[in-house]
N, C-alpha and C positions, 0 to 999 in steps of 0.2 A: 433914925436912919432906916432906911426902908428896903427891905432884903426879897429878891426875887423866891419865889417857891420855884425849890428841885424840881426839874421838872424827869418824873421816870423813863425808864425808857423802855421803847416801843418792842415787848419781847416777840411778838410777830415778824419783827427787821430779821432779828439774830437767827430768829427759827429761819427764816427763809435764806440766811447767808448759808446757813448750817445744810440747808434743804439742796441750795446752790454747788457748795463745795461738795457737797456728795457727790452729786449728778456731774459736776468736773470731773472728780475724782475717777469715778465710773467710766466717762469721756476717756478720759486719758487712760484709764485700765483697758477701755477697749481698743482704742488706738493702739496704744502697747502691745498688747495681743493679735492684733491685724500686723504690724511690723516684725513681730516676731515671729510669728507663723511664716510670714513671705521670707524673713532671716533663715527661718529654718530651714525652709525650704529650697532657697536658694545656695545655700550652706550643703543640702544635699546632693544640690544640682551641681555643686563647687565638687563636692566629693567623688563626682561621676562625671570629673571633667575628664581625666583623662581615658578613663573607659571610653566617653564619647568620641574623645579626638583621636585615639586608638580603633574604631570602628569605623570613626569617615577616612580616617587612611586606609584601612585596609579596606574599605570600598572602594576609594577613591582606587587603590593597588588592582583591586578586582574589577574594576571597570576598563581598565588598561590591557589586565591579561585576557578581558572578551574581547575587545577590540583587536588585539595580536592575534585571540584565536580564532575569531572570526575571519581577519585578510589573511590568517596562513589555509582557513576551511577554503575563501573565496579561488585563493589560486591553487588548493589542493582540486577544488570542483572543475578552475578550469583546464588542468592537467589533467584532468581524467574526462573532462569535454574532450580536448582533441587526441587524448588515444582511444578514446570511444570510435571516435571519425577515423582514426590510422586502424583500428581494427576492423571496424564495420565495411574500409574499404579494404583490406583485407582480404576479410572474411567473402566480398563480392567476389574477389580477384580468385579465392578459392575455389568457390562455387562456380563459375566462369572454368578452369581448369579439372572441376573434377566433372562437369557435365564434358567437358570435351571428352575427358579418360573415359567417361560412361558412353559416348557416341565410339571413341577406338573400341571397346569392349565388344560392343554390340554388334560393330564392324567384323572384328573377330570371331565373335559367335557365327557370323552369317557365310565368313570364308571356311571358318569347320565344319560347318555343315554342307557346303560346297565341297568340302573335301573326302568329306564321310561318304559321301554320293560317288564323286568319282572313285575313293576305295570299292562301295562295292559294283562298280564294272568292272573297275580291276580284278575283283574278287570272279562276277560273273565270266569275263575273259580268259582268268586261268583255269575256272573248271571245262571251259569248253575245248583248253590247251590239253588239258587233263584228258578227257573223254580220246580227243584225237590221240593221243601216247597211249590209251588202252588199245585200241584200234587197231595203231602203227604197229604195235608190241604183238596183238595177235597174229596179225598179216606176217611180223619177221619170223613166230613160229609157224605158220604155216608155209612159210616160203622157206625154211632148215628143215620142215618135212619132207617140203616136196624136193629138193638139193639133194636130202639122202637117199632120196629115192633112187636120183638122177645117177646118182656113183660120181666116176672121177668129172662126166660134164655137166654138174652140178655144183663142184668141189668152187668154184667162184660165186657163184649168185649164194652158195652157204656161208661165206665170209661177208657178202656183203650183208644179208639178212641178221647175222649173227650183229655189226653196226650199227643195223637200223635196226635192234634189239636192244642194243647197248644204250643209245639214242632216245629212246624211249622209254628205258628206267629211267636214263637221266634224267629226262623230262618231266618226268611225272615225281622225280624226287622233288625238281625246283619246283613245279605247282604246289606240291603240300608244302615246300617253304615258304613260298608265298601265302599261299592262305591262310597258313598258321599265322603269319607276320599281318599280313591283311585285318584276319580275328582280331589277333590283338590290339592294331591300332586301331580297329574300329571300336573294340571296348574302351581303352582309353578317350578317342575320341568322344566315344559318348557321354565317359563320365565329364572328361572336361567341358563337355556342352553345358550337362548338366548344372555343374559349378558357375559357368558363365551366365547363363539363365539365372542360377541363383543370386549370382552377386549384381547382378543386373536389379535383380527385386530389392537387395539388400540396400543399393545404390541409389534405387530412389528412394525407401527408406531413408535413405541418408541425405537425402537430397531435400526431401522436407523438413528434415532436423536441424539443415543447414540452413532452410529460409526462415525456421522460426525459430534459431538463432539471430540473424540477420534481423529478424520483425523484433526480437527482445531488445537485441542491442539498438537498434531505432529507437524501442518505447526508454529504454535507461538513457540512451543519448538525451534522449527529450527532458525526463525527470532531472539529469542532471544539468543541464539549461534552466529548469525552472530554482535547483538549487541555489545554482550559480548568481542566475537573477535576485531572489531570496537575500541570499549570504551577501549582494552586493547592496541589498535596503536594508538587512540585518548590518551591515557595517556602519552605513551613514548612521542608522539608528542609533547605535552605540556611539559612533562618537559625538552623536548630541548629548548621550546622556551622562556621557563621561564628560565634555563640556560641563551639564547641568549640576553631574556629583563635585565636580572642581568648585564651582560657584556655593552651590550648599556648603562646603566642609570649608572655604571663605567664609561665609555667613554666620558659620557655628564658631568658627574659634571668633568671629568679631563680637557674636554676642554672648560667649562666653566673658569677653574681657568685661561687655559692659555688665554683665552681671557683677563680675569681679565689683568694678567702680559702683554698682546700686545695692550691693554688700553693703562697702564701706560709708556711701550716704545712708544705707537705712541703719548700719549702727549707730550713727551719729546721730539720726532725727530720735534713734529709740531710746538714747539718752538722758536726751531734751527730755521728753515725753514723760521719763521717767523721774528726770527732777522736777518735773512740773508735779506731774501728779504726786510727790513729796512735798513741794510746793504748797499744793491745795490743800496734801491733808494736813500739813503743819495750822494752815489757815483754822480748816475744822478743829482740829485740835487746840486752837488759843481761843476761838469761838466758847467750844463747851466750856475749857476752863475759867473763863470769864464767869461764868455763873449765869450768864443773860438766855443762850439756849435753853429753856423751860423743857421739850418736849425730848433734849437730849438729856438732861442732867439727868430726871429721872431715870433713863437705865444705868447715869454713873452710879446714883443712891442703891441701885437691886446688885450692880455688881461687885459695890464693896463690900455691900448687907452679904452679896453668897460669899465672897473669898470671907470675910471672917466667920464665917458660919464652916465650912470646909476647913481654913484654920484649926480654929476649936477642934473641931472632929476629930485630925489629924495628931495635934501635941497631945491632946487629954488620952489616943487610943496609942500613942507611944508612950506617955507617963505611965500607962497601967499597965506596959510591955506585950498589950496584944498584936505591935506593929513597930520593929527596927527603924532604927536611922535608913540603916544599910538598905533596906524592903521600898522604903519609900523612895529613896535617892540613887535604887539601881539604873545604870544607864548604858548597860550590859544586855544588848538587846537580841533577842533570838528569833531567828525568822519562820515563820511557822509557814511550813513546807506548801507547797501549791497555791498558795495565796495568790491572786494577783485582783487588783493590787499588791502588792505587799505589805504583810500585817508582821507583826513581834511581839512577844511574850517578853514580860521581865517579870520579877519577884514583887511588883504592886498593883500588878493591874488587877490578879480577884479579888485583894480587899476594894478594889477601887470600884469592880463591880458589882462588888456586894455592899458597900456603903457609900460610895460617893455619888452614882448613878441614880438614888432615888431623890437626892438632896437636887439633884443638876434636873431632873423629869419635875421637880416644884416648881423651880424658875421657870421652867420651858413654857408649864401649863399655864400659869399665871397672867401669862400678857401672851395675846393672838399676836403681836408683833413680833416677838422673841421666834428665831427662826434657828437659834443653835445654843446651848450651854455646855462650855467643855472648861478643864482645867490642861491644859496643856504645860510639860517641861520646857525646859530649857533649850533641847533639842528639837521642841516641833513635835515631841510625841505625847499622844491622847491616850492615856492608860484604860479609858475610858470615856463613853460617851451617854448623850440623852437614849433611853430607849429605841425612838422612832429608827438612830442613825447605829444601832450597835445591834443591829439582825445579825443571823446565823449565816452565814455565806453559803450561795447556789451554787456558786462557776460560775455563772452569770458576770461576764465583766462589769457590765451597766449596771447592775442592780450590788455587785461589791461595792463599786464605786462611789453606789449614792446612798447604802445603806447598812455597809458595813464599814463607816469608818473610826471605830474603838481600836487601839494597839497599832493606829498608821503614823506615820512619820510626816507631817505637814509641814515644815517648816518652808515660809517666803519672805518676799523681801518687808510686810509690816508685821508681821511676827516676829522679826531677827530686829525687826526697829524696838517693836516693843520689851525684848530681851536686852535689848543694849540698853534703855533708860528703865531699868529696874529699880531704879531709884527712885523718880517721880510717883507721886501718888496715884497717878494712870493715867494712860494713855489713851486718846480717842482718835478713828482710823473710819475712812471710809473707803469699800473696793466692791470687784464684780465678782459676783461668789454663785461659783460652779460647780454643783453638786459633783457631779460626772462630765467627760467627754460629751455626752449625751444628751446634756440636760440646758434650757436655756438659763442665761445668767439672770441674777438681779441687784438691785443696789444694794448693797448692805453694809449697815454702820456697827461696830465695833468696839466695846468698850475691855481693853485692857487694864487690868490688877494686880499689879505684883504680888505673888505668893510666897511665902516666908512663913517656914515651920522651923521653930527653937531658934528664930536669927537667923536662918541658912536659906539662903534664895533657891528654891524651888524650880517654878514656872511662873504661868500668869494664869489667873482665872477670868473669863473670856465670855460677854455676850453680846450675842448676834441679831441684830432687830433690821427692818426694813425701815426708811425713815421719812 
């Protein structure tokens, strides 16, 4: 009977399915990462919906009350156009009446000094009345001398002289009444001139305050014409723009809703993305364990060789009671103040950095591919780490991030894979591993190890290679 030769198989196929599902895997962690960032963000944009719609209304609110306050400025500008015009012609009709009052005035001025004039003829007239009653007056005693002379045919022409003596006091009383009277109104007169002449000066003073009144209220007539004009392009403007704010704050809440709807497809594609890429790595995963991946198996062989090495470590330094149950399985975790990232302190991490650190710095050295060695708990916490990644922290967010991650809390979603099938002999994982915010990604493959000190499930011990 004649038996075909086994024929072996092609372990450059598996490598390169292996090589395949990674770079899927990657695909899809990136994809993943580009939908969830626009989730997040969108999610943010969600969270500032109403903020938003809150602020187009009240614009849209304040775009109304310019518009009201503009057509209430337009017809306050043009009510104060036409009492500008009922004043200005006014203020004409004033000036018009008080140049006439300045023409009576001056008129007057001109009749008192006409008058002033004829007082003093008047005045010249009674002293010449005056002179004659000195005269008369002397003549009546000379003619009651010459009477006494006479005796009894004198005794009449001395009564009449004695008359025309009498006559002639009188006379001369009323000339010093008059001229006294005279004086005086010519003093008055005069001041009054004076006052006239004055307010004649003062009146056209006033006369020019009244034209360049007149000339102001012209130039504010004008400014408020150009307000007016203004305030009637400032209105149309406004209600274009209040038109345009109506349409925008349409626009926002229409594409608020589609955000809403591209929400809910991009949780739905990120889903997908995300069973896929479980998908894939489930693939990777039946690959290694196949046995046929050569270029993977070997970091499965380093990463059993370290967890039973760490093992060991662990049991033989709690048989000799240099190290608790309690010490090793605290998950009681303290946050060490100012950290950011955020680091914690528990009861194992300095034994961890004082013995488990140079065990995980052998692995590291050993293979240029090995790009991380950690044993991580149950939680996602790194008690410790390889040297390079367990620096002293700066403040430095970026340089925490990428270089101080001993005492951080990692846990994702193929860590929490690899925690649930603690059971299996290990688990193989391929994703995009980002040191920091900061840093670019790369592919990296991942061999998980269930960790078990005295029977009691731990964590996993964990390495990280490029593939």
């Amino acid at each position: 009977m004649q038996h075909d030769a086994i024929s072996v198989p092609d372990t450059e196929i598996f490598d390169s399915i292996s090589r395949n599902c990674g770079a899927t895997v990657t695909e899809c962690s990136n994809v993943a990462g580009i939908v969830s960032d626009v989730m997040r963000k969108s999610r943010q944009l969600q969270e500032k919906r109403t903020y938003l719609e809150d602020i187009a209304r009240m614009l849209e609110s304040e775009q109304a009350q310019v518009g009201n306050a503009t057509d209430e400025a337009r017809l306050l500008s043009e009510q104060a156009h036409k009492q500008l015009k009922a004043g200005a012609a006014t203020i004409t009709d004033s000036i018009d009446e008080f140049n006439d009052l300045i023409d009576l005035i001056v008129d007057m001025g001109n009749k008192i000094n006409g008058f002033a004039a004829a007082m003093d003829q008047v005045m010249r007239t009674s002293q010449s009345i005056d002179t004659i009653a000195r005269s008369t007056n002397m003549l009546a005693l000379n003619a009651a001398i010459e009477a006494e002379r006479a005796g009894a045919a004198g005794a009449t022409f001395a009564v009449v002289a004695a008359e025309v003596k009498n006559l002639a006091q009188d006379t001369r009383v009323a000339t010093d009444e008059i001229t006294r009277t005279m004086q005086s109104l010519g003093s008055e007169a005069s001041q009054f001139v004076e006052q006239v002449e004055e307010g004649i000066a003062k009146s056209e003073t006033a006369k020019q305050a009244f034209q360049k009144i007149d000339n102001t209220i012209s130039e504010v007539s004008e400014i408020v014409s150009m307000v007016d004009r203004q305030a009637d392009d400032i209105a149309q403007s406004t209600s274009s723009v209040q038109l345009n704010t109506g349409k925008v704050c349409e626009n926002l809440f229409a594409f608020m809703g589609d955000v809403d709807a591209n929400v809910d497809q991009l949780s739905g594609a990120l889903d997908k993305v995300n069973n896929l890429e479980m998908i894939t790595n489930d693939m990777f995963d039946s690959v290694v364990h196949s046995g046929l991946s050569v270029v993977d198996n070997v970091y499965v062989d380093m990463a059993k060789a370290g967890m039973t090495q760490v093992q060991q470590l662990i049991e033989n330094t709690m048989r000799d009671g240099l190290l608790s149950e309690e010490q090793v399985f605290d998950r009681d975790y303290q946050e060490i103040a100012g950290s950011n990232p955020p680091r914690f302190n528990n009861r194992f991490n300095d034994f961890a950095d004082q013995h488990l650190q140079p065990v995980l710095d052998d692995i590291h050295r050993s293979d240029d591919r090995i790009i991380s060695v950690v044993c991580s708990n149950q939680d996602g916490y790194l008690p410790t780490h390889i040297s390079e990644r367990a620096r002293m922290p700066n403040g430095n967010v970026k340089h925490d991030s990428e270089f101080c991650r001993n005492r951080r809390i990692l846990m994702d979603a193929i860590t929490g894979k690899a925690v649930e099938q603690k059971d299996r002999e290990y688990m193989a994982a391929a994703y995009r591993f980002m040191a920091s915010e900061a840093t670019e990604f790369q592919v990296v493959k991942n061999i998980f190890v269930p960790l078990y000190f005295d029977g009691k499930y731990w964590g996993n011990f964990e390495i990280a290679y490029t593939g």
